[in-house]
Structure formats: structure tokens, C-alpha cells
N, C-alpha and C positions, 0 to 999 in steps of 0.2 A: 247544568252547564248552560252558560246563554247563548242564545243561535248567534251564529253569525250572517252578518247581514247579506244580504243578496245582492253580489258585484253585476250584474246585467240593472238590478232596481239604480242601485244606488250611482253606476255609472251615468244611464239616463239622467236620472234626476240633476245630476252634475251638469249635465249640456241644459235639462229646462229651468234652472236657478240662472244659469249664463244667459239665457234667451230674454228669463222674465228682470233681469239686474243690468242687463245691457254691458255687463263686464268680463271679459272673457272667462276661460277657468284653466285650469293645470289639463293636459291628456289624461285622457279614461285608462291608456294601454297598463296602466298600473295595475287596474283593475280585474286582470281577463290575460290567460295563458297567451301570449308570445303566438302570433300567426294564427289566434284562432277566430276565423271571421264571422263561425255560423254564432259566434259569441257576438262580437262587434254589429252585423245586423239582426241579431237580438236587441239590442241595444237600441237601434233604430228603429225596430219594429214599436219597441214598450213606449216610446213618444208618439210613433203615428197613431196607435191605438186612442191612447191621450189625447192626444189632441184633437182626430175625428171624433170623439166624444165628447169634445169641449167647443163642437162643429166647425173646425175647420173642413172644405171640401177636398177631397184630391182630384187632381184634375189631369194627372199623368205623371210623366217618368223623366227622370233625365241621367243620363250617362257622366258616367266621371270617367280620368285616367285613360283615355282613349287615345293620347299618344305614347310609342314604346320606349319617347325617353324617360317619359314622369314614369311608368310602369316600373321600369330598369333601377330608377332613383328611389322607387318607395320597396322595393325585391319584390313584386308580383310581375304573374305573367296574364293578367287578365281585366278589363273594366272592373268598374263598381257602376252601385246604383242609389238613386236618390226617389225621394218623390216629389212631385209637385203639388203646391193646394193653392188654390183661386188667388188664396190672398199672398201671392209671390210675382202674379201677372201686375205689369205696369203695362201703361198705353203709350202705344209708342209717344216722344215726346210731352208725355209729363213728369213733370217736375219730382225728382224722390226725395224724400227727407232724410238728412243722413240719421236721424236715430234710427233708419227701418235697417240703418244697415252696421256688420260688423266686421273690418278689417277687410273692406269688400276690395274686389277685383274684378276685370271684367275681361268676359270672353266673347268671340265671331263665331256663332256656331248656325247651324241647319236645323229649323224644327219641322218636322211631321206630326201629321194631325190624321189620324186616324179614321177610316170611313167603314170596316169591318172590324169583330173581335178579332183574337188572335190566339184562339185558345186550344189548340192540334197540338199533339204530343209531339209531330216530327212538320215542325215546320219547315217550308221551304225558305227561299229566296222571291218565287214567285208569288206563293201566299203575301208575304209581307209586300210588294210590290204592289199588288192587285187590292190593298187593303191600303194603303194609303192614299186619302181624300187630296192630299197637296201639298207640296212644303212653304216655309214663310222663312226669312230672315230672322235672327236673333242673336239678342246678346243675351248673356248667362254672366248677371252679378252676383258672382259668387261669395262667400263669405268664410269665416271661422269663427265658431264658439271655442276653437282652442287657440289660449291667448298666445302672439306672434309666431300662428302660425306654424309650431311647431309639432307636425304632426307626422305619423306612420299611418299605412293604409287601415289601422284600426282605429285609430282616430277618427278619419276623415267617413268612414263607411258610417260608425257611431253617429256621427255629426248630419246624418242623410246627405251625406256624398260632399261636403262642405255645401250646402245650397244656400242661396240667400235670395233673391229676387229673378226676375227674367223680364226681357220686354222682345215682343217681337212685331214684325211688320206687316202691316196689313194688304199687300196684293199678292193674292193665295198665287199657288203656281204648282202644275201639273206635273208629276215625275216623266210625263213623256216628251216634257219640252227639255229639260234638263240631262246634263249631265255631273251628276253628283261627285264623281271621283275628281272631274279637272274644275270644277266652280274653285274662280278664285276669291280671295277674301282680301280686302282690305281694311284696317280700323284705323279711327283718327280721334285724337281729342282735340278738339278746338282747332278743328285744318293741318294736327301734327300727326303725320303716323307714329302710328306707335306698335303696331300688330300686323303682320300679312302671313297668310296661308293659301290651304286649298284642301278641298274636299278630302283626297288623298294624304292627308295629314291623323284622319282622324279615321281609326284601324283599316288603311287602306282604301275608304270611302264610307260617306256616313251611313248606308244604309247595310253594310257591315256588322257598323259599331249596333243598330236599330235592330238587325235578325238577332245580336248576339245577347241584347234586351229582351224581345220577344218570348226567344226562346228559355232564358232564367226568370222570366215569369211566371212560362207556363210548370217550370219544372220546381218553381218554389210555391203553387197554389191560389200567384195572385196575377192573372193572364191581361194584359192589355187590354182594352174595350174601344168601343166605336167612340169617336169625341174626343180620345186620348189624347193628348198633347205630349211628343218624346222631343226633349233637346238631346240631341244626338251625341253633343262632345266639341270642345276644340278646335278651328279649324287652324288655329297659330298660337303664340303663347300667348300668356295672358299677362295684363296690364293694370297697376294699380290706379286707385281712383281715388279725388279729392272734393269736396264742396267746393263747386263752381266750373266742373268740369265738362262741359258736353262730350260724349261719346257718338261717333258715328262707323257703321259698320255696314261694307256694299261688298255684296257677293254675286257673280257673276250671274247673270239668267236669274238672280231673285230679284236683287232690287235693293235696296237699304232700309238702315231700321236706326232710331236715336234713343240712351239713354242721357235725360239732363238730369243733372245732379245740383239741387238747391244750394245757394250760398251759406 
């Protein structure tokens, strides 16, 4: 009898033919029982693997799902997780080529940057506190390999959390000058708002949604490290983006950060 084929391989592969064709593809969730996630990041694991092998670096984490109305809309009660690799960092203000990007969107979010591991079975609040080097501004351009967009939280966790690029800002800032729950956010394209929040948007305060990282790190084998870079999550909703758009995104006590987007 012929085996059948292996729905975790063959799902991946679906999102790396979308990645390497620049076309989207159908949802994996066909592929993998209904709600089952250790399934779906399986699925993201069999690409990071791949891909660190074909040397991409990772360079840290980012949170998805971190407000409890996308939670509510996709029926989960909790984040998801992504990874980062080097080559998803833009500088602030330079120019992105929309081939890097797919069906992108963009978010105001908080990144922390990591100055100790994070690797204690019963992490605190203060561990994570005392272990953060600074936080920066960010925007998180997100994306989808599932075409418009139409995805379940097995989708999106499959797809590494929907990620697509990040740019953040360059004047580090100390968590002791900050206050992370009431930072407000505003984002603009081209002098239009189009986005406002606040730190308290994104599980109550980002560093929250950060311990809630930390800790399903440590509990799944692969523990945050020193130089880690975590985009935390959402600080309002997010806004689609076109070639020839500037993005701008000021958050209260950080400072701003731009993503431009090539004609």
C-alpha cells in the first residue's frame, strides 16, 4: 500500500513554494485536525529548521494575536509566536521593495532587545524586567503566504505568526524611564493617521504579552537569549500598505520609527 504523504512536510512546503513563487497559496488548515496547534507549529518549526540550514539567522521573536478581539475572532484564548531572522530587519527609513513583501500590513508596536538569557523554568516578571537591555519603536510588516488573507489561527501560527519584515528605531530607551501600559501610539501614512493605540492594548501591557513569550519558550525548549530582539504585538490595529506609501509610527517616551515603501 503506498504511504501517505506527511501533512506537517507537505503543509510547510505549501507556504515554502508561496515564499519562493511570490504567489500566495490555498490554507494548510486542510491539512491537520481542526484546533490542533502543536500540529500548525510543527509546521513552522519544519521551515525554521530549513531555512537555518539554508543560513538564514534568527535574531528573535515576535508575538502575534495580542489583542483580545483578533483572539475572540480567530476562537483562541491566548498569543501565538513567530520567529525573526536578520533578513526581515529594515533600517529605519530605507526604501523596501514591494517584491520582499506579501499582502503586507503594517503595525505600531514595542520591541525589546534583550541584555540576559531567559532560560528559569518559573520565570518572573522581574527576571524579564531586569533582563531587558532597552526598548526601540517599531513597525511590524506583516504579511500572508495564505492568499487574501484568509486564515484561522492554524494558518497564521503555520505561516510564523503571519511575519513578513520589521523596521525599528534607533534611540534605545531604558524600561525605567517608561511607562509601557500608558505609551501612546500614533501611526500615519503620508501625515494621514490611520492607526492609534497604547501600550495597554496589547495583553494589558507589552511586557505582559513579553513574560507570556519568555515563558512558552522556555517551556517549549527554545528559551530567549541575550541580543534577542521581541516585537511584543499591536499597539492598535493594523493598516494596509501600498508602493509609495511612507509609514510613520510615535509612541510616547520612545520616539518614532519610518517604514518607506518603494514606488
Amino acid at each position: 500500500m503506498a504511504r501517505q504523504p506527511d501533512p506537517i512536510k507537505t503543509a510547510a512546503q505549501r507556504i515554502r513554494n508561496a515564499v519562493k513563487s511570490g504567489r500566495p497559496c490555498k490554507p494548510i488548515r486542510d491539512l491537520i485536525k481542526a484546533g490542533d496547534l502543536d500540529a500548525a507549529y510543527a509546521i513552522q518549526q519544519t521551515n525554521t529548521d530549513i531555512w537555518i540550514e539554508e543560513g538564514r539567522r534568527p535574531v528573535g521573536r515576535k508575538i502575534g494575536l495580542t489583542a483580545k478581539s483578533v483572539q475572540k475572532q480567530l476562537g483562541v484564548d491566548q498569543p501565538d509566536y513567530g520567529i525573526l531572522y536578520a533578513d526581515m530587519e529594515v533600517v529605519d527609513g530605507d526604501e523596501i521593495d514591494a517584491a520582499r513583501l506579501m499582502q503586507a500590513k503594517v503595525e505600531g508596536e514595542i520591541a525589546l532587545v534583550l541584555d540576559n538569557d531567559l532560560v528559569n523554568e518559573q520565570l518572573t516578571l522581574v527576571d524579564l524586567m531586569d533582563s531587558v537591555a532597552y526598548a526601540l519603536p517599531a513597525i511590524e510588516i506583516v504579511g500572508s503566504r495564505i492568499a487574501k488573507w484568509d486564515i484561522t489561527i492554524l494558518d497564521t501560527i503555520a505561516d510564523n505568526a503571519s511575519s513578513g519584515l520589521y523596521v525599528l528605531g534607533t534611540r534605545p530607551v531604558g524600561l525605567h524611564e517608561l511607562d509601557l501600559r500608558m505609551c501612546g501610539m500614533v501611526m500615519e501614512n503620508k501625515g494621514d493617521q490611520v492607526s492609534i493605540g497604547a501600550g495597554v492594548a496589547c495583553l494589558g501591557n507589552p511586557l505582559n504579552a513579553a513574560l507570556w513569550l519568555a515563558r512558552k519558550m522556555v517551556a517549549v525548549g527554545m528559551p530567549l537569549m541575550a541580543g534577542d530582539t521581541i516585537m511584543t504585538g499591536a499597539l492598535g490595529p493594523m493598516a494596509p500598505v501600498t508602493p509609495g506609501d511612507v509609514v510613520e509610527v510615535r509612541i510616547g517616551g520612545l520616539g518614532s520609527v519610518r517604514a518607506v515603501f518603494a514606488e
